[in-house]
KOLVO-730690 format. One line per 10 residues: number of its first residue (from 1); for each residue x, y, z of C-alpha. Coordinates in nm, 2 decimals. Example, Ala and Ser with C-alpha at 12.3 -4.5 7.8 and 13.67 -1.06 7.14 Angstrom:
BEGIN
1) 1.23,-0.45,0.78 ~ 1.37,-0.11,0.71 $
END
This chain:
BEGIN
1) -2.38,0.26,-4.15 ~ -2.00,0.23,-4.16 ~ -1.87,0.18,-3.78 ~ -1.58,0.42,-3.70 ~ -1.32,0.43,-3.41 ~ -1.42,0.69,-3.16 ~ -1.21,0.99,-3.21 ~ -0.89,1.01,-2.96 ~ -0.90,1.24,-2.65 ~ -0.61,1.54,-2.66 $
11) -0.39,1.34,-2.44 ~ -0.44,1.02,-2.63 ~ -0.37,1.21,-2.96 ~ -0.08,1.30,-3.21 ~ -0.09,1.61,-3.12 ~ 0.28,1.76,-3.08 ~ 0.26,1.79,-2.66 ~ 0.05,1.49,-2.59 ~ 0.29,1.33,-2.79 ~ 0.61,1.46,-2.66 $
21) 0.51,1.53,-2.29 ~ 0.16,1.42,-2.21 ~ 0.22,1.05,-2.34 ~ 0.56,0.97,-2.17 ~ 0.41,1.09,-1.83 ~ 0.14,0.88,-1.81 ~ 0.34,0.58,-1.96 ~ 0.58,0.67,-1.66 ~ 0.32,0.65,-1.44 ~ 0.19,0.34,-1.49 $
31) 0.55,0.16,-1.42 ~ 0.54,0.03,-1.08 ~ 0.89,0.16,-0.97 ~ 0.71,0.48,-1.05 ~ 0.52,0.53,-0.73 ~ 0.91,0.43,-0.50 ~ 1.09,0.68,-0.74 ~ 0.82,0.95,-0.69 ~ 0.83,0.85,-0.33 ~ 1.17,0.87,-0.28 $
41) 1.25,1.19,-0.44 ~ 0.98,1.37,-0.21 ~ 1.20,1.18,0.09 ~ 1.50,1.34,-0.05 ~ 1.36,1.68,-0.13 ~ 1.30,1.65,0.23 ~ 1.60,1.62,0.36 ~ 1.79,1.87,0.14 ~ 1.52,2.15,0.27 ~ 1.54,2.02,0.68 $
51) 1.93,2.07,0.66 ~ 1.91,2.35,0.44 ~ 1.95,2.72,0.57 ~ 1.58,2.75,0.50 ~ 1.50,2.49,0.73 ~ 1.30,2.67,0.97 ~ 1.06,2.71,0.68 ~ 0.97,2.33,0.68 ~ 0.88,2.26,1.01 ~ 0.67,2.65,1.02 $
61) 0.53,2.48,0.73 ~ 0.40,2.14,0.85 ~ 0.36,2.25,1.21 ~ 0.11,2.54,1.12 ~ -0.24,2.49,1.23 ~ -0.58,2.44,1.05 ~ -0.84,2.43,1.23 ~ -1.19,2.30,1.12 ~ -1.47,2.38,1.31 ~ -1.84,2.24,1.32 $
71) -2.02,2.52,1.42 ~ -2.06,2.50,1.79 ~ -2.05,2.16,1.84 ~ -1.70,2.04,1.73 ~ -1.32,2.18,1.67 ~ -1.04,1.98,1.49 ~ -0.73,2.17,1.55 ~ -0.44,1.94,1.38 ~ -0.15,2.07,1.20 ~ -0.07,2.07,0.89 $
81) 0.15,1.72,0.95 ~ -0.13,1.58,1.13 ~ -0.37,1.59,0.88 ~ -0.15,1.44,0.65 ~ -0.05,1.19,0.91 ~ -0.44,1.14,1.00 ~ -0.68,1.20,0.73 ~ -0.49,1.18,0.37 ~ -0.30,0.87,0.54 ~ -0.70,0.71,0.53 $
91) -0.70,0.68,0.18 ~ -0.31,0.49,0.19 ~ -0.48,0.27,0.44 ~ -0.80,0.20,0.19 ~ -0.59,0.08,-0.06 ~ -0.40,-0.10,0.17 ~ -0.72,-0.26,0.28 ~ -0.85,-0.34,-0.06 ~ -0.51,-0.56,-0.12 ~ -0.56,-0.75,0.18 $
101) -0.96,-0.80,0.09 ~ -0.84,-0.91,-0.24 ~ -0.56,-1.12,-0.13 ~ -0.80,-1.30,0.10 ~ -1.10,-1.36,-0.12 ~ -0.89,-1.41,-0.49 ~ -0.54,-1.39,-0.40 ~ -0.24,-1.62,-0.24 ~ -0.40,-1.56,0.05 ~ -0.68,-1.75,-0.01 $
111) -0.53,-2.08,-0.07 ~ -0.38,-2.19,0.30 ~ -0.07,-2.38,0.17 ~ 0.03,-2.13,-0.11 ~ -0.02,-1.87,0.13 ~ 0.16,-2.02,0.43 ~ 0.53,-1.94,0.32 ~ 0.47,-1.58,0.30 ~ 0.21,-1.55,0.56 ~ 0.51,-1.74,0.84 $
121) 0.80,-1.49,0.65 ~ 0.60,-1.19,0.73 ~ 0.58,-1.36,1.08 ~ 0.97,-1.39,1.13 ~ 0.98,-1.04,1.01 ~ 0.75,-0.84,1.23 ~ 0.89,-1.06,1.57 ~ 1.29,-1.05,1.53 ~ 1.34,-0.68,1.42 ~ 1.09,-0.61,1.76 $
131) 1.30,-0.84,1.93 ~ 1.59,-0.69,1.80 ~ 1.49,-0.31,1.87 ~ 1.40,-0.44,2.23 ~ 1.70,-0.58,2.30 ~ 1.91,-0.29,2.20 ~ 1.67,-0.01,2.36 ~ 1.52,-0.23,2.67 ~ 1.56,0.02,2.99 ~ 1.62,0.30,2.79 $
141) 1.41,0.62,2.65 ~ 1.29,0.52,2.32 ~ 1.22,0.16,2.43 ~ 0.84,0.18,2.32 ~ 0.90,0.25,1.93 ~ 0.94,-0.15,1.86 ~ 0.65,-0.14,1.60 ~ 0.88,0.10,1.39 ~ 1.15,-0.20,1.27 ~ 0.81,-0.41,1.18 $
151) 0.70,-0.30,0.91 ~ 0.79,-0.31,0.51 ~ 0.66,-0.08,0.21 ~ 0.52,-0.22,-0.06 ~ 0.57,0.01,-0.33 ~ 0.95,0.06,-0.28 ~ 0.95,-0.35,-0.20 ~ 0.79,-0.42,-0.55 ~ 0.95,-0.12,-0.72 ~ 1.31,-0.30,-0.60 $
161) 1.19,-0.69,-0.71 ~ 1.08,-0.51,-1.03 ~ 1.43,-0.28,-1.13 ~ 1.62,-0.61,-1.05 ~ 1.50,-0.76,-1.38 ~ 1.41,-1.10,-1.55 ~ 1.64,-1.29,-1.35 ~ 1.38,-1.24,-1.09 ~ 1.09,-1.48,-1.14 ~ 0.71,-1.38,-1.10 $
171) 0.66,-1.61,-0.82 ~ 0.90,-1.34,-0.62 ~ 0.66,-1.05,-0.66 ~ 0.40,-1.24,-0.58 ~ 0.56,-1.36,-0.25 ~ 0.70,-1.02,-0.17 ~ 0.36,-0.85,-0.26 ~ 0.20,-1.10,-0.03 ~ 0.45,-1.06,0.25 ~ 0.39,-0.70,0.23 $
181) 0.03,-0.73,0.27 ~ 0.03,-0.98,0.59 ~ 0.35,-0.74,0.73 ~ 0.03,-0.43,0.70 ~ -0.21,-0.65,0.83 ~ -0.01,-0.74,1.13 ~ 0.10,-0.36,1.10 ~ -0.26,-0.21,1.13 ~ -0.33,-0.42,1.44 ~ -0.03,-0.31,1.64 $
191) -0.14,0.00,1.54 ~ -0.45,-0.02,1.62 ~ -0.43,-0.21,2.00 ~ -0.04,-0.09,2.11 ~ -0.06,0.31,1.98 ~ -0.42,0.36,2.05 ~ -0.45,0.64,2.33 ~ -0.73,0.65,2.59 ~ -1.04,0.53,2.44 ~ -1.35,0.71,2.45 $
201) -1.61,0.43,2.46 ~ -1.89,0.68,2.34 ~ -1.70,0.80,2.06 ~ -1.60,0.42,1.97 ~ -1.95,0.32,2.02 ~ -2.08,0.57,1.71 ~ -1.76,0.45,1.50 ~ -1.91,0.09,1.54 ~ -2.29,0.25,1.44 ~ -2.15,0.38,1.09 $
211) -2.01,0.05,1.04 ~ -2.31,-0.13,1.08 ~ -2.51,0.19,0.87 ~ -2.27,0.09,0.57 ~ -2.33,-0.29,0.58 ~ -2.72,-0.15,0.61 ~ -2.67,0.02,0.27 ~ -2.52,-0.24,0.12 ~ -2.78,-0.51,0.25 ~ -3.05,-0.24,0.09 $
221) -2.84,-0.23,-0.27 ~ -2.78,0.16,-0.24 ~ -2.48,0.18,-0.49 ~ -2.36,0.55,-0.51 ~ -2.06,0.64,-0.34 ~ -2.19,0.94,-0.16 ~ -2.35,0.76,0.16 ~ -2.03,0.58,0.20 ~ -1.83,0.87,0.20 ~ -2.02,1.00,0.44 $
231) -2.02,0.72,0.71 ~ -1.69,0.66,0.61 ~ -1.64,1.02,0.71 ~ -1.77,1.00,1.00 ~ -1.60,0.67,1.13 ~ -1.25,0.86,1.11 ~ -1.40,1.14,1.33 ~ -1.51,0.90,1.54 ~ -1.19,0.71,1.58 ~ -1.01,1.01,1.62 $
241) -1.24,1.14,1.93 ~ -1.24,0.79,2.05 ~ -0.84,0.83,2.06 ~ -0.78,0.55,1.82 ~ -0.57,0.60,1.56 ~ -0.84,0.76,1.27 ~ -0.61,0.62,0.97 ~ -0.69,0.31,1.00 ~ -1.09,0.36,0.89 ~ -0.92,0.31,0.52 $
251) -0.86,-0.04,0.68 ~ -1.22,-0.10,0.77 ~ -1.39,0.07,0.47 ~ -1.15,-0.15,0.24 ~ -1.26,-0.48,0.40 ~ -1.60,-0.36,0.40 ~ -1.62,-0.32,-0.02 ~ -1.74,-0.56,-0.25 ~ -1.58,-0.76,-0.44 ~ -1.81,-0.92,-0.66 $
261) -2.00,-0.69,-0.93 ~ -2.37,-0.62,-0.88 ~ -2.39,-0.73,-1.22 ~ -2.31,-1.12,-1.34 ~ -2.00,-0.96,-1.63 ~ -2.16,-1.24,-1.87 ~ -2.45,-1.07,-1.89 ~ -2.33,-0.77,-2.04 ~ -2.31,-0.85,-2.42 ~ -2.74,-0.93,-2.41 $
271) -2.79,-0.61,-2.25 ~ -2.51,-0.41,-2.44 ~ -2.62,-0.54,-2.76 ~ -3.01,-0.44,-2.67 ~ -2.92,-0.10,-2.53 ~ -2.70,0.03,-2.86 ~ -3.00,-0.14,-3.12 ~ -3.24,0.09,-2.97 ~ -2.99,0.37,-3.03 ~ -2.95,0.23,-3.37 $
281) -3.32,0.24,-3.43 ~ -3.36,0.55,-3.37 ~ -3.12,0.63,-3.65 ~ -3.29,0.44,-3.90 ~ -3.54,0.63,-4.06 ~ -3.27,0.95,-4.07 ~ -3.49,1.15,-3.89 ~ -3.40,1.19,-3.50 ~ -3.69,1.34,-3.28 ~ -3.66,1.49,-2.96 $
291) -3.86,1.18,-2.79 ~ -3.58,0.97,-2.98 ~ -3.26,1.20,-2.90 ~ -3.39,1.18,-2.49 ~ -3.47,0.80,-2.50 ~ -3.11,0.73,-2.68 ~ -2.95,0.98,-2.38 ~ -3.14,0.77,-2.16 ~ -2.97,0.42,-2.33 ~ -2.67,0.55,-2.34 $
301) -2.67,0.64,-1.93 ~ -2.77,0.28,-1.89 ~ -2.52,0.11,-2.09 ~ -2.21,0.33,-1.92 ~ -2.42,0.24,-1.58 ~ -2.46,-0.13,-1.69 ~ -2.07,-0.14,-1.80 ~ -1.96,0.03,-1.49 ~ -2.15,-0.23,-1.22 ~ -2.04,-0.50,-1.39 $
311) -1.67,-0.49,-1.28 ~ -1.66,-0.52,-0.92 ~ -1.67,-0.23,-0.64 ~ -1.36,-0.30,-0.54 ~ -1.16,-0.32,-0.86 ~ -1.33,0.05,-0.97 ~ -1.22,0.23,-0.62 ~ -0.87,0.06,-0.61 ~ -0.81,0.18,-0.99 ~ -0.97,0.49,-0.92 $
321) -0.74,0.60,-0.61 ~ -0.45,0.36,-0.70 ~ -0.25,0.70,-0.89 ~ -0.33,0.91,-0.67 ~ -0.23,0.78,-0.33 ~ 0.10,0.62,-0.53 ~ 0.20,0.94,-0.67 ~ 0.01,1.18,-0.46 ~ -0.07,1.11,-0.11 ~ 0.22,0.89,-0.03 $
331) 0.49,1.14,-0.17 ~ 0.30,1.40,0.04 ~ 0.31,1.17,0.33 ~ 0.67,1.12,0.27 ~ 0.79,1.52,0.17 ~ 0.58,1.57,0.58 ~ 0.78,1.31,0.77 ~ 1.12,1.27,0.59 ~ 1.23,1.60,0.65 ~ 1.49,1.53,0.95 $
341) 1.75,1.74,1.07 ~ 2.08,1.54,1.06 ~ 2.29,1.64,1.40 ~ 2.45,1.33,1.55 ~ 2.52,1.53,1.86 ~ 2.14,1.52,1.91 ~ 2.06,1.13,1.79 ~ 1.99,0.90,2.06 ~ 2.20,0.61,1.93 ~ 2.00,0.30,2.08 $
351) 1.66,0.42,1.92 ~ 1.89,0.48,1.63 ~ 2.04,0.16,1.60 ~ 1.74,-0.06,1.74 ~ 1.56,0.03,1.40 ~ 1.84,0.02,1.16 ~ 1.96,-0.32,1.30 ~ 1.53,-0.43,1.32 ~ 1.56,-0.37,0.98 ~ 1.81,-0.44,0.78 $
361) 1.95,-0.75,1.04 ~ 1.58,-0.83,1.19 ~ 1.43,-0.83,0.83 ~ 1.67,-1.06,0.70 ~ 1.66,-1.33,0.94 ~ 1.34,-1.32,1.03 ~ 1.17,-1.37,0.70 ~ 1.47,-1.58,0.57 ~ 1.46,-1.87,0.86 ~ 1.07,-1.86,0.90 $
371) 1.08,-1.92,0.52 ~ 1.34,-2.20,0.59 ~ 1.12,-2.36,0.84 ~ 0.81,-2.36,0.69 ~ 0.95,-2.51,0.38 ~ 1.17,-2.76,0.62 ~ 0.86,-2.86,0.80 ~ 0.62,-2.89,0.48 ~ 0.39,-2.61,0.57 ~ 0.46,-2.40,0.27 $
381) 0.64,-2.41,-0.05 ~ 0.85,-2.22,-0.28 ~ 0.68,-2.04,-0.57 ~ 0.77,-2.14,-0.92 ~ 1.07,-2.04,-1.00 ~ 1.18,-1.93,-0.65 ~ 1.54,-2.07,-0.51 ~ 1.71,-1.99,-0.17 ~ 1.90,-1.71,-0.35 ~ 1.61,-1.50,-0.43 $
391) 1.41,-1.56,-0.10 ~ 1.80,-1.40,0.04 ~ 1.72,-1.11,-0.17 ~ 1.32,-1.05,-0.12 ~ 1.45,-1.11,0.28 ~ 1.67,-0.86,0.28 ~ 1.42,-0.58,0.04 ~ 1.18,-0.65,0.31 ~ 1.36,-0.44,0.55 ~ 1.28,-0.15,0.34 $
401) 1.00,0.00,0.60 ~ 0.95,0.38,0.55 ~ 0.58,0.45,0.49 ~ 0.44,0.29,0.77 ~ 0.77,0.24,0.98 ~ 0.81,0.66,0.97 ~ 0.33,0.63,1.05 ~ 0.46,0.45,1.36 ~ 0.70,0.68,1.42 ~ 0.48,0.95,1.45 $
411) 0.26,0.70,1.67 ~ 0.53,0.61,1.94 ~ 0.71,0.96,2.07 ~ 0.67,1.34,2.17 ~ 1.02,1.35,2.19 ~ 1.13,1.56,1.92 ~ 1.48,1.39,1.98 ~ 1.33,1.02,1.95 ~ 1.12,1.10,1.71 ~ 1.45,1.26,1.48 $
421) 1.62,0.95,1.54 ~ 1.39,0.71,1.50 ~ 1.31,0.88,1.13 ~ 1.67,0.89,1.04 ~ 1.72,0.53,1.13 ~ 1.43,0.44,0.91 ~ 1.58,0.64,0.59 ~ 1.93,0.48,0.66 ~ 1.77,0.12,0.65 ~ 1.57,0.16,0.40 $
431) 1.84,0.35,0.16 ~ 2.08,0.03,0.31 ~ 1.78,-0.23,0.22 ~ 1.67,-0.12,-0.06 ~ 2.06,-0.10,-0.24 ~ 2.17,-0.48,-0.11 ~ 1.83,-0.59,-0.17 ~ 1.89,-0.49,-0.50 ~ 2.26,-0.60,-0.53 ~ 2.10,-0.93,-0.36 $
441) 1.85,-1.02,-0.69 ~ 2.03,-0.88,-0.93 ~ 2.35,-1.02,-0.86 ~ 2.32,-1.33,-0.68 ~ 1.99,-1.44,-0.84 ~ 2.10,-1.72,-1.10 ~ 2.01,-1.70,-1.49 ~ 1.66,-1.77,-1.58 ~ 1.79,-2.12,-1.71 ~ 1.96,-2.25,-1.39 $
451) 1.65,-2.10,-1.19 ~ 1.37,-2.26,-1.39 ~ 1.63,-2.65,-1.32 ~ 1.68,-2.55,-0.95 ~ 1.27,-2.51,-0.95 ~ 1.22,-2.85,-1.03 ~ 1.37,-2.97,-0.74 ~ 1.25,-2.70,-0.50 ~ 1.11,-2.91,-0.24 ~ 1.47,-3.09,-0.15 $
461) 1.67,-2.75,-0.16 ~ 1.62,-2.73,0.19 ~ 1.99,-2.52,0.22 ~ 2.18,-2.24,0.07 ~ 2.52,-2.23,0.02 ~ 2.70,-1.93,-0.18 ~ 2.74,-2.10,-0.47 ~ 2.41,-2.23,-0.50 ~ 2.49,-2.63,-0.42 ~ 2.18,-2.76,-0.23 $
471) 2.15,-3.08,-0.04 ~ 1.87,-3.28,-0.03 ~ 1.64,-3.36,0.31 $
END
């Protein structure tokens, strides 16, 4: 029997609208700048429709109710923004949770001296722009809303690092992508211990019981989804009648998941190859029974199951939601919360300028000196590749905050006022970040040639002058 390639799906095919429409898409959407640029023009959409005539139409919109009831026992009445905000923002945090699971177990974060650098620059930049916003706000309304300036987005932080080009060497995504990750971490558990409201112990105390239900299920090898969606379900009810902030179950349920495959991946070829010869078999004679066409089903089922369990949990529900909360849940997230009304006469300056400044100041210095220091002291080093200029630029890109910096927001005021300005202030420095970050790799980055010399003497350029000259320890 002569093997052939399995005929191409519609969108995978030559066909003239796959081709011309179909194709590009989903080549678009695999670029990581994708998910910023999606991201950015819901934030701008946004703002064109809040300071639009219509733009008592957006907030009618996201501040209409929906209510979900449980018969008689329970009643959820959010807005529209609240659910967002609340209960697709889960499935932002479960990715976000995955990372840091990852990270941990597989990634930099794993090894304690490769990880140190970024782990002490995410440090420096969750404590100065706090510091910062503090200082400028201290005595004043507003002065509560220093977790906003803490905070930096991933996807528009990696989107930047990757439109900056090939001056840029791997070793600064993977520090930026790192930073990011320890920034949510430290993020999540301001979060979770600074905005949490009063806790309802009883409520907490069945959050906890689904918790340990789900480790139960997974001591007792139950591997389909549904039982985990539903205690995962319940968890975020839970936190959210406990008066904890119910987002974060994505946090707990990422942690929670696997990472190792319930099946050892070098197994698969003995199994494969037995699974597809009793297909064969079956084939052989050129006669195919009934008893034959169900037992080849029945292969068939096991060899997708088979192929499917040996990649891990983790890696099938992070590539599973990975499009849709890039392109999907965070644009949504952002079209709900980016929407502000520009009117200066209303902007309470010092809330306004404690986040730009924690930003796009606090940002900078933070992760550029704690980076200094740990590398002065020995405690971490510079990625391959990585010189002084570069860690300038990723320092700077880090103060791009929005998607968590505008969750905290909604998090740290009732004031409608406070809340305005605190939103605008985190659009102006990220808009201000994200351009000199930019302007910082692409410009002031040196060639690949010069960076892959400076490398090679990484550990004595302990300074950074503008034109690059370094000085030994």
């Amino acid at each position: 029997m002569t093997a052939r390639s399995p005929k191409p799906t519609w969108k995978d095919s030559d066909r003239l609208v796959p081709r011309s429409f179909v194709q590009p898409v989903l080549r678009f959407m695999q670029v990581e700048a994708a998910a910023g640029l999606v991201m950015l023009a819901a934030a701008v959409a946004a703002l064109v429709w809040a300071n639009s005539p219509w733009h008592g139409a957006y907030e009618h919109f996201w501040e209409a109710d929906v209510v979900l009831r449980f018969g008689g026992l329970l009643e959820l009445d959010l807005t529209v923004r609240e659910w967002v905000n609340n209960a697709a923002m889960a499935l932002f945090f479960l990715l976000a949770g995955l990372e840091i699971k990852r990270q941990l177990l597989v990634g930099e974060l794993r090894q304690p001296r490769a990880a140190a650098l970024p782990v002490l620059a995410a440090l420096g930049g969750m404590v100065v722009p706090a510091l910062i916003y503090v200082a400028v706000t201290s005595g004043h309304a507003g002065a509560g809303g220093w977790g906003i300036p803490m905070a930096t987005d991933i996807a528009f932080a990696v989107g930047v690092v990757t439109l900056a080009g090939r001056r840029i060497p791997l070793g600064a995504r993977t520090f930026i992508l790192t930073l990011a990750v320890v920034d949510d971490i430290g993020g999540i558990v301001v979060i979770a211990v600074f905005y949490a409201e009063q806790v309802r112990i009883g409520w907490l105390a069945l959050a906890a019981a689904t918790i340990v239900v789900t480790l139960a299920l997974q001591r007792s090898d139950v591997r389909s989804l549904v039982p985990y969606l539903a205690m995962g379900s319940l968890c975020w009810l839970a936190l959210f009648e406990a008066g904890i902030e119910s987002a974060i179950v994505g946090v707990i349920y990422g942690l929670l998941t696997p990472i190792r495959p319930f099946h050892d991946p070098k197994h698969f070829a003995p199994v494969a190859r037995h699974l597809v010869d009793d297909v064969e078999r079956a084939y052989a004679d050129g006669v195919l029974t009934d008893d034959e066409r169900a037992h080849n089903e029945s292969s068939l089922d096991d060899l997708t199951r088979f192929a499917s369990e040996c990649t891990s949990p983790l890696e099938r529900v992070e590539r599973r939601l990975t499009l849709w909360v890039s392109l999907l849940v965070v644009p949504v997230f952002a079209f709900a919360n980016a929407g502000v009304r520009i009117d200066t006469s209303s902007v309470n300056t010092r809330v306004f300028l404690g986040v730009v400044l924690g930003l796009v100041v606090g940002k900078t210095v933070g992760v550029f000196t704690f980076s200094y220091l740990a590398v002065r002291l020995r405690v971490g080093t510079l990625p391959n590749g990585l010189v002084w200029r570069h860690v300038l630029g990723l320092a700077v890109t880090a103060g791009i905050g929005f998607t968590v910096a505008l969750f905290v927001t909604s998090l740290s005021f009732t004031d409608a006022a406070l809340t305005s300005s605190a939103k605008l202030g985190v659009l102006t420095a990220s808009a201000a970040a994200g351009l000199l970050g930019y302007a910082a790799l692409r410009f002031l980055s040196p060639a690949p040639a010069r960076a892959a010399a400076a490398a090679g003497a990484r550990q004595d350029a302990l300074t950074w002058t503008p034109s690059g000259s370094s000085a030994t320890s």
